[in-house]
C-alpha positions in Angstrom: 8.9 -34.5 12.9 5.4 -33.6 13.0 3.2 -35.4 10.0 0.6 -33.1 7.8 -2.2 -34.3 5.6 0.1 -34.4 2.4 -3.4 -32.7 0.8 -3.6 -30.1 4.0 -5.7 -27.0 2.5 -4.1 -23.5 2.5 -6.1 -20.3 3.3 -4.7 -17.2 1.7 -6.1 -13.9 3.4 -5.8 -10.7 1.5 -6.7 -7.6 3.4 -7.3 -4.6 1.4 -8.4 -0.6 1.7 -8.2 1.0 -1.0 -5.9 -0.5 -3.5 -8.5 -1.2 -6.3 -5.2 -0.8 -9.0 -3.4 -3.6 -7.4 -6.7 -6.3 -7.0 -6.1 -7.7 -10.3 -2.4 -8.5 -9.7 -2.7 -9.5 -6.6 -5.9 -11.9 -7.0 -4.1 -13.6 -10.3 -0.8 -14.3 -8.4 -3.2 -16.4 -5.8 -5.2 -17.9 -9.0 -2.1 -19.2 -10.5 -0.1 -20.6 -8.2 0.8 -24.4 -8.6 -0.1 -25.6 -5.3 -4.1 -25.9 -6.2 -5.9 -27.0 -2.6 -6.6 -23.6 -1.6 -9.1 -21.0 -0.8 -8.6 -17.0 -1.4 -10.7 -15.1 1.7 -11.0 -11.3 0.7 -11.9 -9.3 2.8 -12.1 -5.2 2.2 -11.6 -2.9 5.0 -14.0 -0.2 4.3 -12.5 1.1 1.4 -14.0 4.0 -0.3 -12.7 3.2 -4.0 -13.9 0.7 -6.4 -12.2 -2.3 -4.7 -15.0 -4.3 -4.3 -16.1 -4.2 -8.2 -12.2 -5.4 -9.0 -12.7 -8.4 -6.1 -16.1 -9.5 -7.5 -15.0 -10.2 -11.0 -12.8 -13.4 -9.6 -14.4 -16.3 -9.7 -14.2 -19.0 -6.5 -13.3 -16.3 -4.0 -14.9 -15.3 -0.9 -15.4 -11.8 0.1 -16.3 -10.3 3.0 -16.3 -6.8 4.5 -15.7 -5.3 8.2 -18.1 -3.3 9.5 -16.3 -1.1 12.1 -13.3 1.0 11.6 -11.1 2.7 14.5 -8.8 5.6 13.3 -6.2 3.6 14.4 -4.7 1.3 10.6 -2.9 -1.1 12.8 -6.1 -2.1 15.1 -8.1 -2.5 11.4 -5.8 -4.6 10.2 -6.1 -6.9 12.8 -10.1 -7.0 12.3 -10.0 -7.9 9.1 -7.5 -10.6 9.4 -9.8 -11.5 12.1 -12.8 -11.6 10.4 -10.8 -13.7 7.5 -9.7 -16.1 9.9 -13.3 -17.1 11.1 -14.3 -17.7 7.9 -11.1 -20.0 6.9 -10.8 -23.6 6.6 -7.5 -24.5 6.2 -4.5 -26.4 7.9 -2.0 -23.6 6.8 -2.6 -19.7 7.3 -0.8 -17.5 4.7 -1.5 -13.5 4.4 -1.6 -11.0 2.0 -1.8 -7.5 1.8 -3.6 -6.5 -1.6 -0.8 -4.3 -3.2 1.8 -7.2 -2.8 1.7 -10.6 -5.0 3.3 -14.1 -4.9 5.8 -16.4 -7.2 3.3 -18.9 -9.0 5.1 -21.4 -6.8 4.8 -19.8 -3.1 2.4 -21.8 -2.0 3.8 -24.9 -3.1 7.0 -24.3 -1.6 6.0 -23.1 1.9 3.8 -25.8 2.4 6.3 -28.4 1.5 7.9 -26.4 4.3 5.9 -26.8 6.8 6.1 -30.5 6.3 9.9 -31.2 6.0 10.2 -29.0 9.5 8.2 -28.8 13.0 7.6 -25.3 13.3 4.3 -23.2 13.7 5.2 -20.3 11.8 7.9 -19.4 9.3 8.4 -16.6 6.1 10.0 -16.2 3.1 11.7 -13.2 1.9 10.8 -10.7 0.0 12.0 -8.9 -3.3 11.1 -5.7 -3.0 9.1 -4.3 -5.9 9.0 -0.5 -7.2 7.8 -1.5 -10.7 9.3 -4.5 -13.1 12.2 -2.6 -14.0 13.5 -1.6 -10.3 13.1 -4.8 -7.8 15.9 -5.9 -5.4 15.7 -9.3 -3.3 15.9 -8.7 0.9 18.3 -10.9 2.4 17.3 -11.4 6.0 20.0 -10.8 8.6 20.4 -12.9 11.7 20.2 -10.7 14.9 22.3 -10.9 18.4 18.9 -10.4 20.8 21.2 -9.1 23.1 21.7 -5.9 20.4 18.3 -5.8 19.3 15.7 -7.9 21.1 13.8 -8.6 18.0 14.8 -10.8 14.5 14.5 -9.3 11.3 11.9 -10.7 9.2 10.0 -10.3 6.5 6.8 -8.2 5.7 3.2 -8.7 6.0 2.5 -10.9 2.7 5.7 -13.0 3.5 4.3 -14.9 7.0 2.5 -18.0 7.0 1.5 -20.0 10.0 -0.2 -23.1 11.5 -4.0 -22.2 12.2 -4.4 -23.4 15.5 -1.3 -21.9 16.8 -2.6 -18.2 15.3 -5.7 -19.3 17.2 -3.7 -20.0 20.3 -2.1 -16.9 20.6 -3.9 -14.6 19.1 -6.0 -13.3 22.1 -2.2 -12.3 23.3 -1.3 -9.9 20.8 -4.8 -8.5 19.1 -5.1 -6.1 21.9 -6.0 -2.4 21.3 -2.7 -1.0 22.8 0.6 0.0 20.9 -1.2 1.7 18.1 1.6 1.7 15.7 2.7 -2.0 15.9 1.6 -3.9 13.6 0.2 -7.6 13.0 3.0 -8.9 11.6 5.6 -7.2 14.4 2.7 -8.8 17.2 2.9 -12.2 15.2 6.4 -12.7 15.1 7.5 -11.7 18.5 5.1 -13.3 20.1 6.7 -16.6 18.0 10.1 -15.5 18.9 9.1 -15.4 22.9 7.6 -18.9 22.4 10.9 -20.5 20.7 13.4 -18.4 20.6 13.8 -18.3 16.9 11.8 -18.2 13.9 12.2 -20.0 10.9 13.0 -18.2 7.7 12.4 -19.8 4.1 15.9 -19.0 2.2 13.5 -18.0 -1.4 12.7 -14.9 -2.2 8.5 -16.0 -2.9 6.6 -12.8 -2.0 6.5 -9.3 -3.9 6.6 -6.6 -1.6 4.8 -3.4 -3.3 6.9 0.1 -2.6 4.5 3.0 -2.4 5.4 6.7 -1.2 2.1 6.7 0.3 2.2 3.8 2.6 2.0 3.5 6.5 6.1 2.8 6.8 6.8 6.2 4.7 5.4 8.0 7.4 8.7 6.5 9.7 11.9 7.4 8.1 14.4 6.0 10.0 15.8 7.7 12.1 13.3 10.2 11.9 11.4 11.2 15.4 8.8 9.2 14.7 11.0 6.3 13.7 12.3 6.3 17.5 8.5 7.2 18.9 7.9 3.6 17.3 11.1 2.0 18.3 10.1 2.7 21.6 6.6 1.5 21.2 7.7 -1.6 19.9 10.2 -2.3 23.1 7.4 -1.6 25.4 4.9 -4.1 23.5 8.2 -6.7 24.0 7.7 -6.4 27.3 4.4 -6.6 27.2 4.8 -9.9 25.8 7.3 -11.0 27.9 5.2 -9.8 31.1 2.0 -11.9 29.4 4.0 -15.1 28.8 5.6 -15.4 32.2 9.2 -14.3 31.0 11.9 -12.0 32.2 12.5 -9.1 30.0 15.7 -8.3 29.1 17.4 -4.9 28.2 19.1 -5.0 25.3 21.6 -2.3 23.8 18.9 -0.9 21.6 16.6 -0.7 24.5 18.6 1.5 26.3 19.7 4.1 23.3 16.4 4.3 21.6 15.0 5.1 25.5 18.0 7.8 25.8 16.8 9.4 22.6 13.2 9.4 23.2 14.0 11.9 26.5 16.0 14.2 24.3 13.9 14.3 20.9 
Protein backbone atom coordinates (compact mmCIF):
# COMPACT_ATOMS: atom_id res chain seq x y z
CA UNK A 1 0.00 0.00 0.00
CA UNK A 2 1.16 3.30 -1.05
CA UNK A 3 2.30 5.67 2.05
CA UNK A 4 0.89 9.60 2.22
CA UNK A 5 2.18 12.37 4.35
CA UNK A 6 -0.23 11.60 7.24
CA UNK A 7 -0.44 15.76 7.17
CA UNK A 8 -0.87 15.69 3.09
CA UNK A 9 -2.81 19.05 2.22
CA UNK A 10 -6.21 18.95 0.45
CA UNK A 11 -7.23 21.49 -2.19
CA UNK A 12 -10.95 22.02 -2.57
CA UNK A 13 -11.98 23.70 -5.95
CA UNK A 14 -15.27 25.31 -6.20
CA UNK A 15 -16.38 26.45 -9.62
CA UNK A 16 -19.20 28.74 -9.78
CA UNK A 17 -21.47 30.96 -12.37
CA UNK A 18 -23.94 32.43 -11.09
CA UNK A 19 -25.07 30.90 -7.93
CA UNK A 20 -24.45 33.94 -5.58
CA UNK A 21 -27.61 32.31 -3.19
CA UNK A 22 -25.77 29.16 -2.65
CA UNK A 23 -21.90 30.85 -1.92
CA UNK A 24 -22.62 31.09 1.71
CA UNK A 25 -23.56 27.49 2.14
CA UNK A 26 -21.30 26.15 0.12
CA UNK A 27 -18.09 28.16 1.40
CA UNK A 28 -19.22 27.31 5.33
CA UNK A 29 -19.45 23.55 4.54
CA UNK A 30 -15.58 23.84 3.37
CA UNK A 31 -14.90 26.33 6.52
CA UNK A 32 -16.08 23.74 8.88
CA UNK A 33 -15.08 20.70 8.07
CA UNK A 34 -12.86 18.74 10.60
CA UNK A 35 -10.05 17.72 8.53
CA UNK A 36 -8.26 21.41 8.87
CA UNK A 37 -4.88 21.24 6.37
CA UNK A 38 -6.68 22.61 3.57
CA UNK A 39 -7.01 25.36 1.08
CA UNK A 40 -10.47 26.59 -0.64
CA UNK A 41 -9.45 27.88 -4.52
CA UNK A 42 -12.62 29.84 -5.84
CA UNK A 43 -12.76 30.46 -8.85
CA UNK A 44 -15.96 32.36 -10.76
CA UNK A 45 -16.71 31.68 -14.25
CA UNK A 46 -17.83 34.95 -15.48
CA UNK A 47 -20.78 35.22 -13.70
CA UNK A 48 -22.98 38.11 -14.17
CA UNK A 49 -24.65 38.22 -10.53
CA UNK A 50 -23.24 39.21 -7.33
CA UNK A 51 -21.12 36.11 -6.77
CA UNK A 52 -18.02 37.63 -6.35
CA UNK A 53 -19.29 40.06 -3.30
CA UNK A 54 -20.69 36.66 -1.50
CA UNK A 55 -16.94 34.89 -2.27
CA UNK A 56 -15.00 37.93 -0.84
CA UNK A 57 -16.51 38.12 2.46
CA UNK A 58 -14.69 34.58 3.49
CA UNK A 59 -11.72 34.94 4.96
CA UNK A 60 -8.42 32.64 3.88
CA UNK A 61 -9.78 31.83 0.47
CA UNK A 62 -8.34 32.39 -2.80
CA UNK A 63 -10.31 33.63 -5.67
CA UNK A 64 -9.69 33.87 -9.01
CA UNK A 65 -11.69 34.48 -12.19
CA UNK A 66 -11.45 33.05 -16.01
CA UNK A 67 -11.17 35.38 -18.52
CA UNK A 68 -12.61 33.55 -21.67
CA UNK A 69 -15.82 31.94 -21.99
CA UNK A 70 -16.97 29.54 -25.07
CA UNK A 71 -20.79 29.01 -25.46
CA UNK A 72 -20.10 25.67 -24.86
CA UNK A 73 -20.80 25.10 -20.27
CA UNK A 74 -18.98 21.82 -20.46
CA UNK A 75 -15.59 23.35 -22.16
CA UNK A 76 -15.96 26.40 -19.19
CA UNK A 77 -16.07 24.07 -16.67
CA UNK A 78 -13.07 22.58 -17.57
CA UNK A 79 -11.20 26.16 -17.68
CA UNK A 80 -11.94 26.91 -14.51
CA UNK A 81 -11.07 23.78 -12.92
CA UNK A 82 -8.06 24.32 -14.90
CA UNK A 83 -7.25 27.58 -13.82
CA UNK A 84 -7.98 26.23 -10.05
CA UNK A 85 -5.68 23.50 -10.50
CA UNK A 86 -2.55 25.83 -11.34
CA UNK A 87 -3.05 27.64 -8.56
CA UNK A 88 -3.43 24.47 -6.00
CA UNK A 89 -0.92 23.08 -3.67
CA UNK A 90 -2.13 20.08 -2.42
CA UNK A 91 -1.51 16.18 -2.37
CA UNK A 92 -5.35 15.51 -2.68
CA UNK A 93 -7.70 17.20 -5.40
CA UNK A 94 -11.34 17.41 -4.27
CA UNK A 95 -14.13 19.57 -6.42
CA UNK A 96 -17.00 21.35 -5.88
CA UNK A 97 -19.54 22.88 -7.73
CA UNK A 98 -20.93 26.03 -5.75
CA UNK A 99 -24.67 25.08 -5.41
CA UNK A 100 -23.62 21.63 -3.71
CA UNK A 101 -22.07 21.43 0.01
CA UNK A 102 -20.13 18.80 2.15
CA UNK A 103 -20.72 16.71 5.61
CA UNK A 104 -18.42 18.62 8.22
CA UNK A 105 -16.48 15.36 8.08
CA UNK A 106 -15.87 14.82 4.06
CA UNK A 107 -12.71 15.67 4.02
CA UNK A 108 -11.56 13.89 6.82
CA UNK A 109 -13.00 10.81 5.75
CA UNK A 110 -11.87 10.66 2.01
CA UNK A 111 -8.52 11.45 2.93
CA UNK A 112 -8.29 8.73 5.44
CA UNK A 113 -9.27 6.98 2.20
CA UNK A 114 -6.89 7.57 0.21
CA UNK A 115 -4.47 6.35 2.68
CA UNK A 116 -5.95 2.94 3.79
CA UNK A 117 -6.23 2.13 -0.23
CA UNK A 118 -3.85 2.56 -3.42
CA UNK A 119 -5.99 4.19 -5.70
CA UNK A 120 -5.76 7.59 -7.69
CA UNK A 121 -9.22 8.56 -7.73
CA UNK A 122 -12.33 7.58 -5.84
CA UNK A 123 -16.04 9.28 -4.74
CA UNK A 124 -18.42 9.28 -2.28
CA UNK A 125 -22.06 9.35 -2.76
CA UNK A 126 -24.34 11.68 -2.80
CA UNK A 127 -27.72 12.57 -1.04
CA UNK A 128 -29.55 14.31 -3.20
CA UNK A 129 -30.84 17.65 -1.88
CA UNK A 130 -34.18 19.54 -2.99
CA UNK A 131 -34.41 21.55 0.25
CA UNK A 132 -33.89 20.17 4.11
CA UNK A 133 -37.24 18.66 4.19
CA UNK A 134 -37.00 16.55 0.75
CA UNK A 135 -33.33 14.75 0.51
CA UNK A 136 -32.77 11.05 -0.48
CA UNK A 137 -29.26 9.22 -0.25
CA UNK A 138 -28.02 7.74 -3.98
CA UNK A 139 -26.85 4.27 -3.63
CA UNK A 140 -24.40 3.58 -6.45
CA UNK A 141 -25.12 0.55 -8.52
CA UNK A 142 -22.39 -1.79 -9.83
CA UNK A 143 -22.49 -2.07 -13.65
CA UNK A 144 -21.89 -5.22 -16.11
CA UNK A 145 -19.50 -3.07 -18.78
CA UNK A 146 -20.61 -5.47 -21.13
CA UNK A 147 -24.42 -3.74 -20.74
CA UNK A 148 -23.27 -0.43 -20.30
CA UNK A 149 -19.64 0.40 -20.88
CA UNK A 150 -19.46 2.99 -18.28
CA UNK A 151 -19.94 2.69 -14.00
CA UNK A 152 -22.27 4.70 -12.29
CA UNK A 153 -20.84 7.21 -10.08
CA UNK A 154 -21.35 10.05 -8.37
CA UNK A 155 -21.67 13.77 -9.41
CA UNK A 156 -19.35 16.57 -9.82
CA UNK A 157 -18.81 17.66 -5.98
CA UNK A 158 -18.50 13.88 -5.00
CA UNK A 159 -14.88 13.11 -6.99
CA UNK A 160 -11.62 13.51 -5.46
CA UNK A 161 -8.33 12.47 -6.90
CA UNK A 162 -4.55 12.36 -6.56
CA UNK A 163 -2.98 15.59 -8.12
CA UNK A 164 -0.40 14.30 -10.18
CA UNK A 165 -2.53 11.68 -11.65
CA UNK A 166 -5.34 14.62 -12.71
CA UNK A 167 -2.08 16.15 -14.10
CA UNK A 168 -1.21 13.03 -15.89
CA UNK A 169 -4.17 12.64 -17.69
CA UNK A 170 -5.63 15.54 -18.04
CA UNK A 171 -4.27 16.73 -21.50
CA UNK A 172 -6.40 13.38 -22.53
CA UNK A 173 -9.70 14.32 -21.72
CA UNK A 174 -9.79 18.46 -21.61
CA UNK A 175 -10.16 18.55 -25.31
CA UNK A 176 -12.75 20.82 -27.01
CA UNK A 177 -14.76 17.87 -28.62
CA UNK A 178 -17.97 16.15 -27.17
CA UNK A 179 -19.57 19.34 -26.15
CA UNK A 180 -22.03 17.88 -23.84
CA UNK A 181 -19.78 15.63 -21.72
CA UNK A 182 -18.86 16.73 -18.92
CA UNK A 183 -15.66 16.86 -16.51
CA UNK A 184 -16.69 14.53 -14.30
CA UNK A 185 -18.07 11.85 -17.16
CA UNK A 186 -14.16 12.71 -18.92
CA UNK A 187 -12.64 12.09 -15.33
CA UNK A 188 -14.02 8.98 -14.51
CA UNK A 189 -13.82 7.04 -17.76
CA UNK A 190 -10.70 7.98 -18.44
CA UNK A 191 -9.91 6.21 -14.64
CA UNK A 192 -12.07 3.34 -15.54
CA UNK A 193 -9.95 2.75 -18.99
CA UNK A 194 -6.78 2.94 -16.79
CA UNK A 195 -7.99 0.22 -14.00
CA UNK A 196 -10.89 -1.12 -14.82
CA UNK A 197 -12.77 -0.03 -11.82
CA UNK A 198 -13.13 2.86 -9.72
CA UNK A 199 -13.36 3.07 -6.21
CA UNK A 200 -16.46 4.23 -4.51
CA UNK A 201 -16.56 5.52 -0.81
CA UNK A 202 -19.76 3.53 0.81
CA UNK A 203 -20.86 7.31 2.81
CA UNK A 204 -23.07 9.43 1.60
CA UNK A 205 -20.47 12.86 2.30
CA UNK A 206 -21.55 15.27 -0.57
CA UNK A 207 -24.93 17.37 -1.03
CA UNK A 208 -25.95 17.31 -4.33
CA UNK A 209 -28.20 20.59 -5.03
CA UNK A 210 -31.54 19.83 -7.32
CA UNK A 211 -32.42 22.75 -9.43
CA UNK A 212 -35.14 22.87 -12.38
CA UNK A 213 -32.78 25.14 -14.02
CA UNK A 214 -29.68 23.10 -14.20
CA UNK A 215 -27.61 21.63 -17.28
CA UNK A 216 -29.10 17.84 -16.58
CA UNK A 217 -32.87 19.29 -16.73
CA UNK A 218 -32.28 20.05 -20.16
CA UNK A 219 -31.79 15.77 -20.74
CA UNK A 220 -34.79 14.03 -19.53
CA UNK A 221 -34.15 10.61 -19.92
CA UNK A 222 -35.19 9.18 -22.43
CA UNK A 223 -35.95 12.32 -23.97
CA UNK A 224 -34.21 12.94 -27.66
CA UNK A 225 -31.72 14.78 -26.27
CA UNK A 226 -31.10 12.18 -23.55
CA UNK A 227 -30.08 9.72 -26.46
CA UNK A 228 -28.26 12.70 -28.62
CA UNK A 229 -25.95 12.52 -25.33
CA UNK A 230 -25.88 8.87 -24.88
CA UNK A 231 -24.45 8.73 -28.09
CA UNK A 232 -22.01 11.47 -27.54
CA UNK A 233 -20.76 9.91 -24.54
CA UNK A 234 -20.18 6.31 -26.44
CA UNK A 235 -18.27 8.03 -29.10
CA UNK A 236 -15.96 10.07 -26.40
CA UNK A 237 -15.46 6.13 -24.95
CA UNK A 238 -14.03 5.41 -27.82
CA UNK A 239 -12.18 8.18 -28.07
CA UNK A 240 -10.59 7.27 -25.04
CA UNK A 241 -10.09 3.87 -25.76
CA UNK A 242 -8.58 4.91 -29.32
CA UNK A 243 -6.13 7.57 -27.17
CA UNK A 244 -5.00 4.90 -24.56
CA UNK A 245 -4.03 2.17 -26.98
CA UNK A 246 -7.23 -0.09 -26.19
CA UNK A 247 -9.80 -1.99 -28.12
CA UNK A 248 -13.21 -0.75 -27.89
CA UNK A 249 -15.77 -2.84 -27.18
CA UNK A 250 -19.58 -2.75 -28.15
CA UNK A 251 -21.65 -3.14 -25.52
CA UNK A 252 -25.61 -3.73 -25.52
CA UNK A 253 -26.21 -0.05 -24.89
CA UNK A 254 -23.91 0.89 -27.69
CA UNK A 255 -25.85 -0.76 -30.09
CA UNK A 256 -29.57 0.31 -28.97
CA UNK A 257 -28.82 3.87 -28.14
CA UNK A 258 -26.97 3.86 -31.93
CA UNK A 259 -30.40 2.10 -33.31
CA UNK A 260 -32.43 4.96 -31.78
CA UNK A 261 -30.31 7.82 -32.70
CA UNK A 262 -31.20 6.74 -36.72
CA UNK A 263 -34.80 6.69 -35.98
CA UNK A 264 -35.30 9.82 -33.54
Amino acid sequence: MRKLNKNLKASIIVVNYNNSKYINRCINSVKNQTYKNLELIFVDDCSTDNSIFFAKKFKKIRILKTNKKTKHGSYNQINAYKKGLSKSKGEIIFFLDSDDFYKKNKVTKIINYFKQNDTQICFDKPIIYFNKVKQFKLEIIKRNKFLVPWPQFGPQSCIAIRKKYLLKILPKISIYKFENIWFDFRLINQAFVDFNKVLTVKDHLTFYQQNDDTISSKFKKFSKNWWKRRNEAHDFLKYLYNKNGKKFFLSLDYFVTYIVNKVI
